[in-house]
C-alpha positions, 0 to 999 in steps of 0.5 A, spaced: 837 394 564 837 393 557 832 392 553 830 392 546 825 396 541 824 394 533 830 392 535 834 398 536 837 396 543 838 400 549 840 401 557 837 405 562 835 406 570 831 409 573 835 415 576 837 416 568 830 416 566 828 421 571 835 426 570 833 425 562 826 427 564 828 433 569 825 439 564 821 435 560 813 438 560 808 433 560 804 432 555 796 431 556 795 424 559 790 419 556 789 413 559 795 412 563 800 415 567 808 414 570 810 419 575 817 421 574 820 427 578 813 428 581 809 429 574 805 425 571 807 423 564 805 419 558 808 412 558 809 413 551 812 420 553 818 418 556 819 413 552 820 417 546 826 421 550 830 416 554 830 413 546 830 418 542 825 413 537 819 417 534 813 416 538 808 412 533 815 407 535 813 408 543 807 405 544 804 402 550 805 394 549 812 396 549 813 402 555 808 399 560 813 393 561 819 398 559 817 403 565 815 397 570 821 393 570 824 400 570 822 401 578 816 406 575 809 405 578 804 405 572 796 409 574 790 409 570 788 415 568 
C-alpha cells in the first residue's frame, strides 16, 4: 500500500511491517496501541521504523489510519 507523509512517499504490507518490527522494543503506550508480532506498540512507534521519518513527524492523525489500512487492529489503552 502507498501512502504518503509530508509528502515523502512510501510502500508498505503488512508482513513487511511486521519483519521491520521483529526486534524492535516496545516503547511505553499511552493511549493507543497496534499489535505487531504478538506486542503491543505505539502507533507512532512503528510508524517511525518502517519510514524512518523522526517521530514529531509519526503522529497519531497520520498512523492510525496508515496501521488500519495496513491490516493492523487499533486498541485503546
Amino acid at each position: 500500500m502507498k501512502y504518503t507523509i509530508n509528502s515523502a512517499t512510501f510502500d508498505d504490507d503488512k508482513q513487511s511491517v511486521e519483519t521491520e518490527m521483529e526486534f524492535i522494543r516496545p516503547d511505553p503506550i499511552r493511549k493507543y496501541y497496534v499489535i505487531v508480532n504478538h506486542r503491543r506498540y505505539s502507533p507512532n512507534q512503528v510508524l517511525e521504523v518502517i519510514t524512518g521519518l523522526p517521530r514529531v513527524q509519526c503522529k497519531t492523525l497520520y498512523s492510525v489510519p496508515i496501521l488500519h489500512r495496513l491490516g493492523f487492529k487499533i486498541h485503546k489503552y
